[in-house]
N, C-alpha and C positions, 0 to 999 in steps of 0.2 A: 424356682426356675428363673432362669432371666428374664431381664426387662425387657426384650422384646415381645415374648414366650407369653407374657402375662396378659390372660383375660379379660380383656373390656368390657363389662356389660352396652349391652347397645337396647333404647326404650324406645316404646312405639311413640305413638302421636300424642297419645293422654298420660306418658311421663313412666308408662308403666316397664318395667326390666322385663322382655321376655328373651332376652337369647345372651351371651356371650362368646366372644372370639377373640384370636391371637393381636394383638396389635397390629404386625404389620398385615396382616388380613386385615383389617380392620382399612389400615391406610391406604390398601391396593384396591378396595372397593373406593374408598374417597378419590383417588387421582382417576378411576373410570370415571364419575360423575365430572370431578372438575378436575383438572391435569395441574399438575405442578410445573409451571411456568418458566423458563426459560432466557437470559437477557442476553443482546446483542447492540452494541457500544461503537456508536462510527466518532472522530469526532475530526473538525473539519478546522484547518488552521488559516485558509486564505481568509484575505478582506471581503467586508460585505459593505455592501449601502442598501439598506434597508427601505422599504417604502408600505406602507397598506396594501398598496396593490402587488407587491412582491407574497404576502402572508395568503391572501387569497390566492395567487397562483398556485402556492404550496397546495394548500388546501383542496384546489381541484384537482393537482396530480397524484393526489392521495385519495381521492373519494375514486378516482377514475380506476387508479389500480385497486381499490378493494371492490369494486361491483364485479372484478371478473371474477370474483371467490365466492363463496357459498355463506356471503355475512348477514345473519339473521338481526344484528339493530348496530347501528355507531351514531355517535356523539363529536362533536368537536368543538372543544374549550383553549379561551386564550385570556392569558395572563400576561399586562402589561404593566410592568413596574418603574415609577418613575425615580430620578435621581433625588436621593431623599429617604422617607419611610413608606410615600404614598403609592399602594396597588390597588389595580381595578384589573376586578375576575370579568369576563365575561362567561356566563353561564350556557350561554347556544351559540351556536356561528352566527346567526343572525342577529345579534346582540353586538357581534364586533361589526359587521358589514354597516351596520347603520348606525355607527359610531359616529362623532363629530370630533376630529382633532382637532380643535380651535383651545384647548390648555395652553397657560405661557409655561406648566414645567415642561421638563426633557426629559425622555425617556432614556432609561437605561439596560432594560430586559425585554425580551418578549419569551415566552414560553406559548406552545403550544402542545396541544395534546388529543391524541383522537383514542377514544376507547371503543370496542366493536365485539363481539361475538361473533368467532367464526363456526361453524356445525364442519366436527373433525367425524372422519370413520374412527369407528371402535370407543365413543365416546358418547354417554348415553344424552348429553346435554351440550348447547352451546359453548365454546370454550372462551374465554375472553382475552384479549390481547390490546395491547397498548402501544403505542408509538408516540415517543415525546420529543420537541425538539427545540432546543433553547440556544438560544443568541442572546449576549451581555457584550457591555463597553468593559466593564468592570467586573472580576473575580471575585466573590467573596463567598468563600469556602462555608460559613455557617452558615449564610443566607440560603444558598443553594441547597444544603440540606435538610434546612427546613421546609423547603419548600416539597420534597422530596415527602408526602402523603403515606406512598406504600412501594413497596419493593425491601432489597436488602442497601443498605445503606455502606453497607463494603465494597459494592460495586463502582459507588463513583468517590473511592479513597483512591484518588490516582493524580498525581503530578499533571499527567500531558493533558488530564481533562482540565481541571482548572485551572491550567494556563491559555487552553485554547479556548477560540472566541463564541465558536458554536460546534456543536455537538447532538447527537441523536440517537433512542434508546427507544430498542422495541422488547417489550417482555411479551413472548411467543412459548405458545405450545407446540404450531407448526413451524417450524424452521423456513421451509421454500417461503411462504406469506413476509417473513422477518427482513428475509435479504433481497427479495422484490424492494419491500418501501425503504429498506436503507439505500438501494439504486436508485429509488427515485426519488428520495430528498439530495443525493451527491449529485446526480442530474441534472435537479434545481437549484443548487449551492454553482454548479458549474455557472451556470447564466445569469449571475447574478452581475450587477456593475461594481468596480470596487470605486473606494473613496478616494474623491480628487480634490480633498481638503489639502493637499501640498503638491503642488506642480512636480511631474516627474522629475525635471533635470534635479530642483532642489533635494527631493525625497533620496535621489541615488546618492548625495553628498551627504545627506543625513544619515543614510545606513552607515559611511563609512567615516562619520566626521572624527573618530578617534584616530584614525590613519592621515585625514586630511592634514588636524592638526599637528601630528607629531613630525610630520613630511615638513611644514613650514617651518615647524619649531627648528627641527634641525640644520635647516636652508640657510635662517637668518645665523644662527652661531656660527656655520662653516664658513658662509659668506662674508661676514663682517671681522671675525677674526683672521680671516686670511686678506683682508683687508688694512688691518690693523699694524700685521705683518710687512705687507708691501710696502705700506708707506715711510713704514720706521728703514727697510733699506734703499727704498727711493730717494730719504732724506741722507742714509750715510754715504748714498753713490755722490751725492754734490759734494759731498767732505772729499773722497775715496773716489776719486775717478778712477784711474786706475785698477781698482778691481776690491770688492768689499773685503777684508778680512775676516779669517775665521772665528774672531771673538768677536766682533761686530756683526757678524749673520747667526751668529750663538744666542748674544743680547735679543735679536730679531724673534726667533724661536721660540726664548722665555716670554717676550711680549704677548707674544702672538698664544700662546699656553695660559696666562694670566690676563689675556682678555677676555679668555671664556665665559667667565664671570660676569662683567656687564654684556656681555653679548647674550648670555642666558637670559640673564635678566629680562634686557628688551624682546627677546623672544618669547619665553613664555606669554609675555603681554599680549603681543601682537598677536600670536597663535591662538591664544584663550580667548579672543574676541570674536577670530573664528568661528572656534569650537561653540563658545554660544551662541552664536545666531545659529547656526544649524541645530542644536540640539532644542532652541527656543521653537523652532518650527512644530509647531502643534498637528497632530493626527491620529487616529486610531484606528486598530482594524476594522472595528465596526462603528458605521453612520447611522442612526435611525434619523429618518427624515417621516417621522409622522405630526409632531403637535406644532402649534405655532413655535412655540418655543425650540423645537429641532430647529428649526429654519432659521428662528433669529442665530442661535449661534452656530451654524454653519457658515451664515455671512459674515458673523464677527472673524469665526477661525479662517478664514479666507481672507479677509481683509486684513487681519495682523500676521498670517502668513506672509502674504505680500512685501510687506512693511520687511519682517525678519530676516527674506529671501536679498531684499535690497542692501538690507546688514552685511548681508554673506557677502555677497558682491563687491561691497564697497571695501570690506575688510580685507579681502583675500587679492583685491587688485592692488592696493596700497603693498600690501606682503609682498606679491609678484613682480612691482616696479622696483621696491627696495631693492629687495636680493637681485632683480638684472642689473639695475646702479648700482650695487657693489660689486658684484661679480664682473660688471665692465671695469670700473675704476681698480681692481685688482688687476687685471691683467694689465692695464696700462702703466701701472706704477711697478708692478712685477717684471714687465719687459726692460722699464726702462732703470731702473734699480738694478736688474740680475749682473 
């Protein structure tokens, strides 16, 4: 007969075989006892700044939404892992509340986790359900599924999960209970602060410093080479009053083609100095500001922010002045040459 077809014996308490049945009989009696569980995957891509008191807030808006359901026990466990190898479980909620962040490391994870038993109809026992929800600075694909205890481990093989910063996973029996608590941890993601480790104006210039630089890059070549241009027939108009010749404004053209070259030159320079103080500006989507050490280098990265921002600045006014001094000194030698 087939594998499914076939006989399981099934033994009482003291190990003894009294009865046998069909296998999937067998497993439609096991999911009435305990149900085969269900997963539902948010994962959330803005910035956070994290706090202790942001983790507790969670916490309460998730205790708050399961008392109105029929949950016969919940748990709630946090894992904080710092940058490094070093993690500290805590085992109760009350274990993190009365935590002392005074470490000099820095955190890099937090996980939380609430397990619960909800009493479903048609279901002769509590059912248990999980709701997990992790925030990292840093991606790192084995770590994460190590940490990953029970479920199917297929479910978080996924690109946008591990690029994104935090994300949330409820394994449910009941559905309605699932997409409650993913509302209200996206709820709670909404009100978060993001991080003001780099001043806005700077931050919009770093999103697009690859445009910034290639914008200058090409300013200075156009500019100075049509510079280049002007003055070689500025100089042949004192020869040639009268009016340039067309092998003389030819010669011009070649020049002005074969200057490209040092003009590339000094511009990539100039552009590249750009480009790095923008891309040197330090930030991430997520802040944990929990141990001492959060703090120390929050104020480091804001203070060498600062410093990098004043790079930009200084870099890109120097670019700015050039290209209008050449761009002035071209038309004036262009008018008076033409």
């Amino acid at each position: 007969m087939p594998e499914e077809d076939k006989l399981l014996p099934v033994a009482d308490p003291h190990g003894k075989v009294t009865a046998s049945m069909p296998r999937e009989q067998l497993r439609s009696m096991f999911y009435l006892f305990a149900g085969k569980p269900d997963s539902r995957i948010k994962v959330f891509d803005g910035a956070l700044h994290i706090t202790p008191q942001d983790v507790v807030e969670l916490n309460a808006c998730v205790v708050r939404k399961l008392r109105t359901h029929n949950i016969d026990a919940s748990t709630t466990t946090v894992r904080a892992a710092y940058v490094g190898s070093e993690i500290n479980e805590f085992g109760t909620w009350t274990e993190f509340e009365s935590h002392h962040w005074q470490e000099s490391e820095r955190i890099e994870e937090i996980v939380v986790k609430w397990d619960f038993l909800v009493n479903i109809q048609d279901y002769a026992a509590p059912q248990r359900h999980t709701l997990l929800f992790r925030v990292s600075t840093d991606i790192k694909p084995g770590k994460f599924l190590q940490m990953l205890s029970s479920g199917n481990s297929d479910d978080f093989d996924s690109e946008e999960m591990f690029s994104s910063p935090a994300f949330c996973r409820v394994d449910f029996i009941n559905a309605h209970i699932s997409k409650e608590l993913i509302n209200v941890v996206a709820d709670w993601h909404k009100g978060r602060k993001t991080p003001r480790l780099i001043p806005s104006t700077y931050y919009w210039f770093k999103k697009r410093r690859q445009g910034v630089a290639e914008l200058l890059d090409h300013w200075i070549m156009l500019s100075w080479t049509l510079l280049g241009s002007a003055l070689f027939l500025f100089a042949t108009a004192q020869v040639y009053p009268q009016g340039t010749p067309v092998h003389v404004a030819a010669i011009a053209v070649f020049i002005g083609v074969y200057s490209f070259g040092p003009a590339r030159f000094v511009a990539r320079i100039m552009a590249g100095k750009v480009f790095n103080s923008l891309r040197d500006l330090e930030g991430s989507k997520v802040v944990f500001e929990f141990t001492s050490g959060d703090r120390k280098r929050i104020a480091e990265l804001q203070e060498e922010n600062a410093k990098q921002g004043r790079k930009f600045i200084a870099s890109a006014a120097w670019n700015i002045v050039l290209n209008l001094v050449a761009s002035g000194l071209f038309a004036y030698f262009f008018a008076k040459g033409a």
